[in-house]
KETOR-447641 format. One line per field, with one value per residue: residue number from 1; residue in three letters; x, y, z of N, C-alpha, C in turn. Coordinates in nm, 2 decimals. Example, Ala and Ser with C-alpha at 12.3 -4.5 7.8 and 13.67 -1.06 7.14 Angstrom:
2
nr	c(1; 2)
rest	c(Ala; Ser)
nc1	c(1.32; 1.28)
nc2	c(-0.57; -0.22)
nc3	c(0.78; 0.71)
cac1	c(1.23; 1.37)
cac2	c(-0.45; -0.11)
cac3	c(0.78; 0.71)
cc1	c(1.32; 1.29)
cc2	c(-0.33; 0.00)
cc3	c(0.78; 0.79)
% end
This chain:
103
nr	c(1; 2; 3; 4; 5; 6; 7; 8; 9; 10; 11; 12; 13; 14; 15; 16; 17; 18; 19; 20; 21; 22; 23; 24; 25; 26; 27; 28; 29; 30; 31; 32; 33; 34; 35; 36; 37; 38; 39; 40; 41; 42; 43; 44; 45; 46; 47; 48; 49; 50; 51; 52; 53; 54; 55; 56; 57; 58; 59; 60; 61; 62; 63; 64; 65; 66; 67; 68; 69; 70; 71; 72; 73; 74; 75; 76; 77; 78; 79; 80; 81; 82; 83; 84; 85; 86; 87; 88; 89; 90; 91; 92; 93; 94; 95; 96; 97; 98; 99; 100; 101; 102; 103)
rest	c(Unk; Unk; Unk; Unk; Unk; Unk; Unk; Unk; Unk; Unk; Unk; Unk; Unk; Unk; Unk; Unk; Unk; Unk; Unk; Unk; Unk; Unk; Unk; Unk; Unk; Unk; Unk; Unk; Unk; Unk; Unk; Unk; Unk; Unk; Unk; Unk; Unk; Unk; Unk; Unk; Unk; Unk; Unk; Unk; Unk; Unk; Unk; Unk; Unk; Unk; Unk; Unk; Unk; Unk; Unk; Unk; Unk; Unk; Unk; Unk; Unk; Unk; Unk; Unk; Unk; Unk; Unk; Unk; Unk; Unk; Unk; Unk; Unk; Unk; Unk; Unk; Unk; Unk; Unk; Unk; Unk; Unk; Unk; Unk; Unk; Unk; Unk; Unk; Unk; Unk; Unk; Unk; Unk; Unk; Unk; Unk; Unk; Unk; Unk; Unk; Unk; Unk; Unk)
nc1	c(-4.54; -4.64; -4.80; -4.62; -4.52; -4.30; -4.00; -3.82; -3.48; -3.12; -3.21; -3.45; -3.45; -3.29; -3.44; -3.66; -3.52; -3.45; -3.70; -3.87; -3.65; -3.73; -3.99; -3.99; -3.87; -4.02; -4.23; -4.11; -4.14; -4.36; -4.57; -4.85; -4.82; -4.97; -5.08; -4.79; -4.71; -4.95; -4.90; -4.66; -4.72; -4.86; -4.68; -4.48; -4.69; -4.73; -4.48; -4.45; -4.71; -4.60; -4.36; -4.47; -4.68; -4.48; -4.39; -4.55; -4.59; -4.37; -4.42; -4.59; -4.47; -4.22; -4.44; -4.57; -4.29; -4.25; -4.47; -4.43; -4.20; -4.29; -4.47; -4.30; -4.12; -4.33; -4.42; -4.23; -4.16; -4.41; -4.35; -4.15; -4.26; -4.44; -4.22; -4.13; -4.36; -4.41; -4.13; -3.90; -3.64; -3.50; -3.61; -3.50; -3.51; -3.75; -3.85; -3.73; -3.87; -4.10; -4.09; -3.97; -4.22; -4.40; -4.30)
nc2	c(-3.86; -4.04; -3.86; -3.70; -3.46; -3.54; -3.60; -3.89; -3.96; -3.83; -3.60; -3.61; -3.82; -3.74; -3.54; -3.66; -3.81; -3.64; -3.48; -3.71; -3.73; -3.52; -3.51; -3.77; -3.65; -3.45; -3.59; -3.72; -3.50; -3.50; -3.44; -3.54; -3.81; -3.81; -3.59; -3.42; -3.54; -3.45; -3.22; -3.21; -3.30; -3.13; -2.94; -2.98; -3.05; -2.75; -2.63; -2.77; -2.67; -2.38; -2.42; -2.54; -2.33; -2.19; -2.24; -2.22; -1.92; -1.90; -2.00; -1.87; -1.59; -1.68; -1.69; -1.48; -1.29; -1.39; -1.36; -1.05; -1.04; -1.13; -0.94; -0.73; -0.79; -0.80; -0.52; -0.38; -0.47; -0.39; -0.14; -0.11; -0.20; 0.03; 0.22; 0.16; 0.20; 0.46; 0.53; 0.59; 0.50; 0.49; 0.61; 0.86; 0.97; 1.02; 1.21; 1.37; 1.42; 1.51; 1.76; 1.96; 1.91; 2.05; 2.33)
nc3	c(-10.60; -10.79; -10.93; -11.09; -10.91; -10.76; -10.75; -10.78; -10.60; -10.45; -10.30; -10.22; -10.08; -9.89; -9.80; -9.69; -9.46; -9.33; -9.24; -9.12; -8.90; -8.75; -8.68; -8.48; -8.29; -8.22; -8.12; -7.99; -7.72; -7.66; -7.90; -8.10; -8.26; -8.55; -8.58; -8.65; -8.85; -9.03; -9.05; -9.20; -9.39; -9.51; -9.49; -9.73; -9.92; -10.01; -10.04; -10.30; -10.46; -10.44; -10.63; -10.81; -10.86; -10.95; -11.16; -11.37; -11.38; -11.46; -11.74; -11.84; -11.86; -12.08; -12.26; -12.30; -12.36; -12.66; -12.78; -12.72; -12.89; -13.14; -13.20; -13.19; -13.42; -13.62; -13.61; -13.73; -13.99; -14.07; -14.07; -14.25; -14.45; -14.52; -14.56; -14.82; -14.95; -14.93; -15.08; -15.01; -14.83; -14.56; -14.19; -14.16; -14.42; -14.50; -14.36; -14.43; -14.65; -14.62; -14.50; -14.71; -14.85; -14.64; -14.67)
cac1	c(-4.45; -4.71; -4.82; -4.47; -4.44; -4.20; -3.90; -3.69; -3.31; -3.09; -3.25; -3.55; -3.36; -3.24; -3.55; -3.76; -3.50; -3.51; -3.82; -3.87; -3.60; -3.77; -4.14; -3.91; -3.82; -4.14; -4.32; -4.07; -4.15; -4.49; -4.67; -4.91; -4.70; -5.05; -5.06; -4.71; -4.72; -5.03; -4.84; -4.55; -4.77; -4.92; -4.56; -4.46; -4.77; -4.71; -4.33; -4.52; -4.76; -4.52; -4.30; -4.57; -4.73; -4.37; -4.35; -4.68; -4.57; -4.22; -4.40; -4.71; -4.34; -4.20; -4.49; -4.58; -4.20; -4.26; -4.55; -4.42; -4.10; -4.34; -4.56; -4.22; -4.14; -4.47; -4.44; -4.05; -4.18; -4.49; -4.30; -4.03; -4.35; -4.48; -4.10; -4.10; -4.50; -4.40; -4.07; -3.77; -3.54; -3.51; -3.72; -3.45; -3.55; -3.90; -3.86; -3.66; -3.96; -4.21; -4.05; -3.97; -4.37; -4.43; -4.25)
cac2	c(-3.91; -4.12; -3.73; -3.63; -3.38; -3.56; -3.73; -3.97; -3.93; -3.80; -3.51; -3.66; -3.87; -3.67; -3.44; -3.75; -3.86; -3.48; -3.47; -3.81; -3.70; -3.37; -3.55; -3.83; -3.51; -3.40; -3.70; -3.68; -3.41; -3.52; -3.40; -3.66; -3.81; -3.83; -3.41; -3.38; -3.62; -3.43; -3.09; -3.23; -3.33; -2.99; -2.82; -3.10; -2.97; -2.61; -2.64; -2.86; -2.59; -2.29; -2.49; -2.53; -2.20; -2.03; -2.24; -2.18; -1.83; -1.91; -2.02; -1.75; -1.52; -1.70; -1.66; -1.32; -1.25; -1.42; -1.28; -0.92; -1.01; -1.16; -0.85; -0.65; -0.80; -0.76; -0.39; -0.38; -0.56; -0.32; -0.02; -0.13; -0.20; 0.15; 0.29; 0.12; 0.27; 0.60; 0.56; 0.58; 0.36; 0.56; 0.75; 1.02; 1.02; 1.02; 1.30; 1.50; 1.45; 1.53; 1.86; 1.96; 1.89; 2.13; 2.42)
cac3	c(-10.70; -10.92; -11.03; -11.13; -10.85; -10.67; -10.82; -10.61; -10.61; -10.34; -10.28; -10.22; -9.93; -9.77; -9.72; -9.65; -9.35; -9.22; -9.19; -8.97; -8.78; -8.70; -8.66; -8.41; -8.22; -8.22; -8.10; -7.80; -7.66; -7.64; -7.95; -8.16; -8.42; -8.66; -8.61; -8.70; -9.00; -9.10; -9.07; -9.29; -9.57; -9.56; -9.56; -9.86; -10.05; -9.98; -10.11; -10.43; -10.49; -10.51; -10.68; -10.95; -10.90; -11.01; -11.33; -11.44; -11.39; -11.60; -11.87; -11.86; -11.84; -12.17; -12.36; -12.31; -12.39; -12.76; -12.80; -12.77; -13.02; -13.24; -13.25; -13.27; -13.58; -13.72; -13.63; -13.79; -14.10; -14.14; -14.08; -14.39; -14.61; -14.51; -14.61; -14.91; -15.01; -14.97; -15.18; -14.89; -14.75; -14.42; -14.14; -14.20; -14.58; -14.52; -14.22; -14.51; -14.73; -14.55; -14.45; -14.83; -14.92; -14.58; -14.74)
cc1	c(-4.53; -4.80; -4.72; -4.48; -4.37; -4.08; -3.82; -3.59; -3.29; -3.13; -3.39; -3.57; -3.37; -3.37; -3.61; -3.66; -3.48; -3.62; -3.89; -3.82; -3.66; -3.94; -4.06; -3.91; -3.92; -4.27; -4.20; -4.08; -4.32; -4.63; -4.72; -4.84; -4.85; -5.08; -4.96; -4.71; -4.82; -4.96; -4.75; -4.61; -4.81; -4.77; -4.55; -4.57; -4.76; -4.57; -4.40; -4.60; -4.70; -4.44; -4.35; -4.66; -4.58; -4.34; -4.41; -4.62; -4.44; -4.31; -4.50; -4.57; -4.33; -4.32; -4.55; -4.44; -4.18; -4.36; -4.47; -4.30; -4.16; -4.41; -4.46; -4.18; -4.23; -4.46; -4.30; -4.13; -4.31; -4.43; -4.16; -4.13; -4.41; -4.31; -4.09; -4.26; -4.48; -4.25; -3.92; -3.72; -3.50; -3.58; -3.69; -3.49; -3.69; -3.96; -3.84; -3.77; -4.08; -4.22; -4.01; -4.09; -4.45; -4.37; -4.27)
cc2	c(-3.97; -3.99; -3.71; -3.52; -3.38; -3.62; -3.77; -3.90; -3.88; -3.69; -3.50; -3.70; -3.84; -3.54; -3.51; -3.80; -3.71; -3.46; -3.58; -3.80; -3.59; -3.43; -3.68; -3.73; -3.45; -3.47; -3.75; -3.61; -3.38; -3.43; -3.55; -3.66; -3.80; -3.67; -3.36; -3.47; -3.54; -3.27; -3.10; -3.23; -3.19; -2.95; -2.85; -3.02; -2.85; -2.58; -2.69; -2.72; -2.46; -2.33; -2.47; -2.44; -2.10; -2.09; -2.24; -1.99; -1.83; -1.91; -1.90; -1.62; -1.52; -1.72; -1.52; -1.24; -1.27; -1.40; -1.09; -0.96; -1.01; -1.02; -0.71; -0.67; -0.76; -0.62; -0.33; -0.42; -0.45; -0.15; 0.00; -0.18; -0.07; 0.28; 0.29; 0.19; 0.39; 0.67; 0.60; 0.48; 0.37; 0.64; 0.87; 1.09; 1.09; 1.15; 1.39; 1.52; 1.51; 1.70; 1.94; 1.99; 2.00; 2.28; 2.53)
cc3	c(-10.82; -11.01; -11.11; -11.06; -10.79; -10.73; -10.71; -10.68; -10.44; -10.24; -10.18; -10.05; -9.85; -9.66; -9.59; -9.47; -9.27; -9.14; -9.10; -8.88; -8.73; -8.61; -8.50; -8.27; -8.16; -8.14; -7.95; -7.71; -7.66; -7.76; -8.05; -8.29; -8.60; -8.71; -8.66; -8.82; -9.08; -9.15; -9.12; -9.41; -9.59; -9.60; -9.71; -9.95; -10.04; -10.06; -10.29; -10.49; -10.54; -10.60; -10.87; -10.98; -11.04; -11.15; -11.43; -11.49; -11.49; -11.69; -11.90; -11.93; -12.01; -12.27; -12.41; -12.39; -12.54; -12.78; -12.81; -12.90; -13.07; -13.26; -13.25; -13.42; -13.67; -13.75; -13.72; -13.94; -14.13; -14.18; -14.21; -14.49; -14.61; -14.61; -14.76; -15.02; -15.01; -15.06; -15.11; -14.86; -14.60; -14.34; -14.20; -14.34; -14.59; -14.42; -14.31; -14.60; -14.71; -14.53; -14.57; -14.86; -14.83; -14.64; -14.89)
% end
């Protein structure tokens, strides 16, 4: 929690009294309550880890995704200064000219 991977609330709670009851449970049926506490924190960091693997991956996601518009625009925007240098206003014009000048 003093990282910010944990936030209290109810959620939190309720994990947290699961998980003692499960370790409780566990520790009656004769396993060492310091091996199952130690095998909780692992799960806890394991859940934490994907957690923060998959939002790394969100944002890796959303930047790649603004990255390609951006470099559509660019290509949109060069391809209407290219129309405009050869004296067109449309592919079709410039397909028709082209085809005219072959002739």
């Amino acid at each position: 929690m003093q990282r910010g991977e944990v936030r209290a609330g109810p959620q939190l709670a309720d994990f947290l009294a699961h998980l003692l009851h499960r370790l409780r449970d566990a520790h009656a049926v004769g396993g060492e309550v310091r091996s199952w506490c130690s095998w909780a924190g692992w799960a806890v960091q394991s859940v934490l880890n994907e957690r923060a693997a998959h939002a790394r991956e969100l944002a890796a996601t959303e930047r790649l995704v603004e990255e390609i518009e951006r470099e559509r625009e660019e290509a949109r925007r060069g391809f209407i200064e290219f129309l405009k240098g050869v004296g067109v206003s449309s592919l079709r014009e410039y397909m028709c000219q082209l085809a005219q000048a072959t002739q």
